[in-house]
Structure formats: structure tokens, C-alpha cells
C-alpha positions in Angstrom: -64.4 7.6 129.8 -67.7 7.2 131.7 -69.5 4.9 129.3 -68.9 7.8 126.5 -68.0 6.2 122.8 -67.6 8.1 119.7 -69.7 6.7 116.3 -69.2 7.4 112.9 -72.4 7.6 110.9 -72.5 4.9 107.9 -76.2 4.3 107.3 -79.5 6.1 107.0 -81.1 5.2 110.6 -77.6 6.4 111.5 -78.2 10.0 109.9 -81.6 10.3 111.4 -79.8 10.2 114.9 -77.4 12.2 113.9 -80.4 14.6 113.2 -82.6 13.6 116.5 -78.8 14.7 118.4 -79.3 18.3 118.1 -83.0 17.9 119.6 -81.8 15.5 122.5 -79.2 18.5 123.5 -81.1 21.2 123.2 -84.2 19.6 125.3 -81.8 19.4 128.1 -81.7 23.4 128.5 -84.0 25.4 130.9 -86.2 28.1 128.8 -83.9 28.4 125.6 -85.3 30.2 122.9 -84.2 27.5 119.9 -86.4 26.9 117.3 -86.5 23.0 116.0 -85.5 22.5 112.6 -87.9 20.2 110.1 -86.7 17.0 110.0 -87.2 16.7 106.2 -85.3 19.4 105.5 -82.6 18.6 107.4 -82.5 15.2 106.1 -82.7 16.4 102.4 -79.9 19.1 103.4 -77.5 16.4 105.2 -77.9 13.0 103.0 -75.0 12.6 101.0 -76.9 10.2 98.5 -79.5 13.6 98.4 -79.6 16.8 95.8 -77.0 18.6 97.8 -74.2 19.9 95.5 -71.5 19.8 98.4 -71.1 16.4 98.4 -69.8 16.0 94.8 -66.8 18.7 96.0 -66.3 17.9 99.6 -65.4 14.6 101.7 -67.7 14.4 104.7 -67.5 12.4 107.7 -70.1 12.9 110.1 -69.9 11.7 114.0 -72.1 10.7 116.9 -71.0 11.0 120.6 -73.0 8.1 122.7 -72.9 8.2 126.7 -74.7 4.8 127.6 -76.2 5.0 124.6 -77.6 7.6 124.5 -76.6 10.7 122.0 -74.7 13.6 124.1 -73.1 15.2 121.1 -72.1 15.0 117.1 -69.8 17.0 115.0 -69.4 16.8 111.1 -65.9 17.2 109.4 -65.4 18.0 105.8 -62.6 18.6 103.2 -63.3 20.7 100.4 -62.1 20.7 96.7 -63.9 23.9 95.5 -62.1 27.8 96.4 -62.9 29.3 99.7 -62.2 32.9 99.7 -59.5 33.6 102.2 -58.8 30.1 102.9 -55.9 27.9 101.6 -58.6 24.9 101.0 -55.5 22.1 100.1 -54.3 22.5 103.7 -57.6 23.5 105.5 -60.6 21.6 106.8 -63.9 22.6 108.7 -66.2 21.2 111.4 -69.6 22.2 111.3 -73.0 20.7 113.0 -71.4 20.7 116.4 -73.9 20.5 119.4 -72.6 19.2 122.7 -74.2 18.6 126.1 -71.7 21.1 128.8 -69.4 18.4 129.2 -65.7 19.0 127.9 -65.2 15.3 127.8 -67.7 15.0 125.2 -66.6 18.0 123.3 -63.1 17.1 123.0 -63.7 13.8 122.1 -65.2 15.3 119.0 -63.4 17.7 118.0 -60.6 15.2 117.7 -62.7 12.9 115.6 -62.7 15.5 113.4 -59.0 16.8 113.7 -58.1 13.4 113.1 -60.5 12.5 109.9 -59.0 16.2 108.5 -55.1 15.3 109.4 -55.6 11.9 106.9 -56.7 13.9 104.5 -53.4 16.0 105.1 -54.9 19.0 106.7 -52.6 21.4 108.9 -55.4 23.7 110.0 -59.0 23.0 111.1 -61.5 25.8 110.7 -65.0 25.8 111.9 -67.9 25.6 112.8 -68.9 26.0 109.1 -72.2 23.7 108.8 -71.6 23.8 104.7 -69.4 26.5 104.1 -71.4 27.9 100.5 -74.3 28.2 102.5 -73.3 31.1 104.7 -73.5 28.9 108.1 -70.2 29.9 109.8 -70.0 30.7 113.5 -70.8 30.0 117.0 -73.3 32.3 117.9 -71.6 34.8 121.6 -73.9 37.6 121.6 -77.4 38.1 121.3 -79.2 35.1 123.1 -82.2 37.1 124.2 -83.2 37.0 120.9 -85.0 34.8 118.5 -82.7 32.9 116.1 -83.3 33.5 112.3 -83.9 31.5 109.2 -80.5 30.2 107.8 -78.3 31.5 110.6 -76.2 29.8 113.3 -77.9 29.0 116.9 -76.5 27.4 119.9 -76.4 27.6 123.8 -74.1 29.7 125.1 -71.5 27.7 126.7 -70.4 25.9 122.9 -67.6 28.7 122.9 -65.9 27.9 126.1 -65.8 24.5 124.8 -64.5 25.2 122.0 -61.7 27.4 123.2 -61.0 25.0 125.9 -59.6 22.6 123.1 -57.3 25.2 122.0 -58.9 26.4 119.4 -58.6 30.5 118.4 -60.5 33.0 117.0 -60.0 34.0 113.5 -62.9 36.3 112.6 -66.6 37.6 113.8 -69.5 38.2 111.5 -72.5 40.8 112.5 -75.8 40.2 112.4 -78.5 43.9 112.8 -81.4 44.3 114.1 -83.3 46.9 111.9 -86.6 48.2 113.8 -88.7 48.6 110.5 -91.6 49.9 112.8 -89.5 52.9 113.7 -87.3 53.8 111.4 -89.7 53.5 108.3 -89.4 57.3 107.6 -86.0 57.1 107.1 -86.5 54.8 104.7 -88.9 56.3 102.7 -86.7 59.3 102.8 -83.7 57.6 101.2 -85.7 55.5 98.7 -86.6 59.3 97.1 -83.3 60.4 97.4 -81.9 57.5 95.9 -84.1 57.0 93.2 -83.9 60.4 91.6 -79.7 60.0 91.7 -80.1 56.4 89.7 -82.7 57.2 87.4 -80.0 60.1 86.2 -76.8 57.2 86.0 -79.2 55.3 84.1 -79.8 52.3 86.8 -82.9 50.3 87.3 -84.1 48.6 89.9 -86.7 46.0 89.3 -88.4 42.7 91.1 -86.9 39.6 90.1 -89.3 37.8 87.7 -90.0 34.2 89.3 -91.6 33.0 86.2 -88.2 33.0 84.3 -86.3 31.8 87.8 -83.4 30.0 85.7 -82.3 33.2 83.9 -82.4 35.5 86.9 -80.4 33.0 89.0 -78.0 33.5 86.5 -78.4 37.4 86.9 -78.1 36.5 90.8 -74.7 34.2 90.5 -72.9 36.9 88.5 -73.6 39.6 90.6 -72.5 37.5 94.0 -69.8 35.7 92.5 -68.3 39.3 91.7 -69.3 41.3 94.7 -68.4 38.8 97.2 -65.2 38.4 95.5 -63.1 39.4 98.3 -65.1 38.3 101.1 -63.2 36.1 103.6 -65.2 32.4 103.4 -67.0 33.2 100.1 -67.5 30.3 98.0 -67.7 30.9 94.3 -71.4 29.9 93.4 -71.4 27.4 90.3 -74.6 26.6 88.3 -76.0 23.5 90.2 -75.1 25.6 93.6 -77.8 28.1 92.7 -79.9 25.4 91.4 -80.0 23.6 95.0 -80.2 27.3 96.6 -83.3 28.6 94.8 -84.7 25.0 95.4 -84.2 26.1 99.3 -85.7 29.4 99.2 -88.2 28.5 96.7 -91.1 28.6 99.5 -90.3 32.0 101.5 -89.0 34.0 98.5 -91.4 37.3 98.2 -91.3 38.3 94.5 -91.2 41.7 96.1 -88.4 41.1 98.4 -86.0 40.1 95.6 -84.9 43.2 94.0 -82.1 43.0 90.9 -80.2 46.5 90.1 -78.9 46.7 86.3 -77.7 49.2 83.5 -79.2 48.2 80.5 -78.8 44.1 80.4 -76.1 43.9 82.8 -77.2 42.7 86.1 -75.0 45.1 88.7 -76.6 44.3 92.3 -79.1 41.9 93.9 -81.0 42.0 97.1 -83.2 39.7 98.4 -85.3 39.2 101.8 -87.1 36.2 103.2 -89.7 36.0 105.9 -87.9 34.3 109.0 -89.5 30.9 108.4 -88.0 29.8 111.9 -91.1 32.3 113.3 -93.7 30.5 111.4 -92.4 26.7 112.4 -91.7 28.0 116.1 -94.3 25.4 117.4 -94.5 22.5 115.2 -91.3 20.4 117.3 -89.9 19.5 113.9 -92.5 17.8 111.9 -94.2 18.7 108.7 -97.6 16.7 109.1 -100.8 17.8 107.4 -101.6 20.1 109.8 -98.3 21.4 110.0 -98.5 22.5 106.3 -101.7 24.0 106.5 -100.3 26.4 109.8 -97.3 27.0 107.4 -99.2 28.1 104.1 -101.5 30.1 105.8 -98.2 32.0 107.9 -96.7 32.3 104.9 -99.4 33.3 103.3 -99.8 31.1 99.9 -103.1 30.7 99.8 -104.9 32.0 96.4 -107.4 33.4 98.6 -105.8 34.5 101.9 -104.4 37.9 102.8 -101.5 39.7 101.1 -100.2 40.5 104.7 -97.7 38.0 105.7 -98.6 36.8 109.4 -94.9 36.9 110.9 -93.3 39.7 112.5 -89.4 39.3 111.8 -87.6 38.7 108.2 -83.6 38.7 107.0 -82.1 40.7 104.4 -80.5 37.5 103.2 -78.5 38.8 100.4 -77.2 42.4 99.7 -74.5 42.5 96.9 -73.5 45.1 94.5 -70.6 45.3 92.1 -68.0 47.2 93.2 -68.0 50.2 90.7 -71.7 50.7 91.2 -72.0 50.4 95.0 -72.1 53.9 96.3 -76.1 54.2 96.9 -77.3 51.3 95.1 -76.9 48.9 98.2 -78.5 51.5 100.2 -81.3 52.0 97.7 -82.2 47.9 97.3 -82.1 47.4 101.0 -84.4 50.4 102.1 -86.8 49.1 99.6 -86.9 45.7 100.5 -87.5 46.8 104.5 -90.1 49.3 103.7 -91.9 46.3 101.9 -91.4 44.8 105.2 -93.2 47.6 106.7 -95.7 47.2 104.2 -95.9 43.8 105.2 -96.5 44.1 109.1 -92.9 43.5 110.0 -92.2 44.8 112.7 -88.0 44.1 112.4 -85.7 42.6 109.9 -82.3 41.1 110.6 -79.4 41.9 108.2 -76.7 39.4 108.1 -74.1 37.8 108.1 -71.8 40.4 107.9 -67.6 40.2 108.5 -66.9 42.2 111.2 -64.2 43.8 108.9 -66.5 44.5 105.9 -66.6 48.1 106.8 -68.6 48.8 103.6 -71.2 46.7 104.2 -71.2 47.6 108.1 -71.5 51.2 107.5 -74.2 50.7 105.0 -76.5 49.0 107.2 -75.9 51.9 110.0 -76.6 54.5 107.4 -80.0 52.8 107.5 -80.6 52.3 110.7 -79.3 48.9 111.6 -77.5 47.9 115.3 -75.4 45.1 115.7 -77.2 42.7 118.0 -75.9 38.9 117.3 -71.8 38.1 117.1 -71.1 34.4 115.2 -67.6 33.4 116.0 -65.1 31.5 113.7 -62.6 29.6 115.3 -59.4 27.7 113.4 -56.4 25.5 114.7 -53.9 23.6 113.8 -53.5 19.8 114.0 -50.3 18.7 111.9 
């Protein structure tokens, strides 16, 4: 076994390596282009005696792989009680968080940790990686590695897949994620935003920025809309009150009041889009902490200063969230996405990223072409099973 032990995490100094792991792997690779999470929000996001909803529907196990002490690996494994979409959740577990030096020995010791945590709990499948499944995190990342990673979206170095597959484990679906070049395709966007607009006005929809002041009533505009538009989507998790709660506590600091459009007819709420600067740009350099100065680089890039700028100083942002109910989605999608990137535009963007998209949501996919978009990043979902 070559010194290599497996740990299971069972106090706070615990979790903090667990945290420190990803850092400790990634250092090891030449000229990678990963951006270090903050500590502190990882913490807050991973504690399970924190504010994180999960952990009062899921069990949670998280591990630690040690090679003379020293962390080469860790991998959480989880068991849900809440619906997944497209997933039989009384027979299925996930594995998220996984980061591995390139060393099958260490990756397979893991990934049976986890199989074996999830077979107790009388699982026949294991799904993963799926770092907590409401939030959206589901893949290891196969294409696009040239690229900068984005705010709230998978990252890893490129051999995680072969160790993966190496343990037998299969694909079972792809999600997209676009590059849209705002810089060029800006007329095109201002083209169908006229278009658009004079069609809706006619059928009587209005499109209008969410009003942050009165947050708690439009996340309720905001659950309806994605609970019922994502209703089909494989891995969707039905979104319950203290969900968007611990959400909108999340985007709280990079949500632009005019990047967070809400589509209605009269007072029902019909579609919802909302973009976010890519706050992995803006904390590119700070090596995971969040001192003093840290914050000051931060408010200024993100520009909350009463005084400062109304330019955003980033280049990159994510059309985070693009949902419309069914019966209304022929042009309203379109509509709430080219305004959010031509605000983008506006801003000094110079490109957004729209995902994660299912490589069989051919609605979505088509929409996003229709605008311009190319696919550019491919997140991989992987499932086996262990009974």
C-alpha cells in the first residue's frame, strides 16, 4: 500500500484538511490554470454543523487519502432523501469533491470508501461526481482546459477521468458549457432584443429587473419558475424555501440588479434569468484567503463601492440561470438572455459563459446557438453499480 491510509473526517481541524487537500493536489501540477477557492466559503459551504440546507436531507461522509501523512487525495459520499430528477434517489448515491494526485492506487482507494459508505446505506448505484447535487456541481470537467474555470462550475486536471473510468465507472450523461463572445456578437444581440420586445409587448409579457429590496418575495418568483421549468431536467433538485434562502445568501455579493431579469404576465412570474460576474476572475490572485486587503481588491473588482465606477473591472461572467415555463418559452428565453449579455457588453465584458447545459436539452442548446454561443467546456457524469 505504500504508506497510503484512508481517513474519515470526524472533527473541525479534520475538515480544514479536507479543505487544504484540493490545494495540496493542485500545487503539484505544472502551469494549471485553477483558481483557489476561499477558504471561508468553502468551510461555510462544507460544515455540516453550518447553514447548509443539504445536510438536514442528505447523510455525508467525507474522506481523506494520507500517503506518509501527507494528503494525496479526498472524496465526499452522500445519500440523499429529497427527489432528484431522473434519479431513483432510494437506490442511488453520489461522490462529489473528488481530487486525486495521478496515482490510481489513491483513486481507487477512494472511490471504494465511498462505494462502501453508499452500499450500507443500501445503495445499488453510485453516481458522481456531484459536489452537492441542488447546487448544479455535477461533472468532471474533459474539454476545454485552455480556459479559465468559472464561478460555481466544476474544475479539475485532466487526467481525474481516466481515473475514474479506470475503476469501472461509465458515463451516463454530458453537460455543455458556451462561450458567448459578447465583444463580437453584440449586434446580434441588440437585433433580437428589438425583435423580441415588440412580439412580447403584443402577448402581454414583461420583462423587468428583479427588485433586491424585496429579495424574499422574488425568490419566491425565482423558485416557482425553476422548480417548473427545470421539471424534467435530468439531476434537477426541487428547490424548497430554506434552499433558496442558503442560495441567494451565496450570490448575495456578485448578483447585478441588472443581470437578474424576471419575465411575467400580469402577477405570474413565467421566466427568470440571472448573470453573475465570474467571481473566480476577481479572487484569481489572493491563494484562498479573504484578509483585509483581500476584501478591499474584491469590492473594488466588484465594484461596491458608493463612490467607484459603474463598470465592473472583470472581463468574463456566467449566465447562471435561464428558465422559462414551458408554454411561454418560444422567444422569451432568447429575449432574457440577450439582455442580460448586452448588459455585459455594457459592462466591459468581453465574454460570458452559459451553462450547465444537458447535452440532450436540445431546447436550451439551440437557444444558446441562436444567440451566438459555442460549446467550449464538456462536464462528465459517471454512475456504477456496487450491490
Amino acid at each position: 500500500m505504500s504508506n497510503l491510509k484512508i481517513i474519515e473526517v470526524s472533527d473541525k481541524k479534520e475538515l480544514e484538511l479536507f479543505i487544504q487537500t484540493q490545494v495540496e493536489v493542485w500545487k503539484r501540477l505544472p502551469l494549471v490554470s485553477y483558481v483557489q477557492p476561499l477558504k471561508i466559503l468553502e468551510k461555510e459551504h462544507l460544515d455540516p454543523k453550518g447553514k447548509n440546507p443539504l445536510f438536514k436531507k442528505a447523510k455525508v461522509k467525507y474522506f481523506i487519502a494520507l500517503r506518509n501523512d501527507k494528503p494525496v487525495g479526498r472524496i465526499s459520499a452522500y445519500k440523499v432523501k429529497h427527489k432528484v430528477i431522473g434519479i431513483d434517489e432510494k437506490i442511488t448515491g453520489f461522490f462529489g469533491h473528488f481530487e486525486s494526485i495521478p496515482d490510481q492506487e489513491v483513486a481507487d482507494a477512494l472511490l471504494e470508501k465511498a462505494e462502501e459508505f453508499l452500499k450500507k446505506k443500501g445503495c445499488k448505484y453510485i453516481m458522481g461526481p456531484a459536489s452537492f447535487a441542488y447546487d448544479g456541481v455535477y461533472g468532471v470537467q474533459i474539454k476545454g482546459f485552455e480556459y479559465l474555470p468559472m464561478i460555481m462550475t466544476p474544475w479539475n486536471p485532466e487526467y481525474y477521468s481516466d481515473l475514474i473510468e479506470e475503476r469501472g465507472y461509465k458515463k451516463i450523461i454530458d453537460f455543455y458549457a458556451w462561450f458567448i463572445p459578447v465583444y463580437i456578437i453584440h449586434p446580434r444581440l441588440e437585433k433580437i432584443v428589438k425583435t423580441e420586445e415588440r412580439l412580447y409587448k403584443k402577448n402581454g409579457i414583461k420583462i423587468r429587473r428583479a427588485n433586491l429590496k424585496e429579495l424574499n418575495k422574488e425568490l419566491q418568483r425565482v423558485r416557482e419558475v425553476y422548480n417548473k421549468a427545470w421539471e424534467n431536467n435530468f439531476g434537477t433538485v426541487p428547490l424548497e424555501e430554506e434552499d433558496m434562502e442558503y442560495i441567494a445568501e451565496e450570490l448575495k455579493p456578485v448578483i447585478v440588479p441588472d443581470a437578474a431579469l424576471i419575465a411575467e404576465i400580469g402577477d405570474e412570474p413565467v421566466g427568470v434569468a440571472i448573470g453573475i460576474p465570474n467571481l473566480l476572475e476577481a479572487i484569481r490572485d489572493f491563494k484562498g484567503s479573504l484578509n483585509a486587503l483581500n476584501i478591499i481588491k474584491l469590492l473594488w473588482r466588484l465594484n461596491k463601492f458608493p463612490l467607484s465606477s459603474k463598470i465592473p473591472r472583470l472581463k468574463s461572467g456566467r449566465l447562471l440561470i435561464l428558465g422559462v415555463k414551458k408554454e411561454f418559452r418560444e422567444g422569451a428565453g432568447v429575449l432574457m438572455a440577450a439582455k442580460i449579455l448586452l448588459k455585459g457588453y455594457e459592462f466591459g465584458y468581453r465574454y460570458g459563459e452559459g451553462s450547465l447545459t444537458l447535452e440532450n436539452n436540445f431546447e436550451i442548446n439551440n437557444l444558446i446557438k441562436r444567440i451566438g454561443g459555442i460549446p467550449y467546456k464538456i462536464f462528465r457524469v459517471y454512475h456504477k453499480e456496487i450491490l
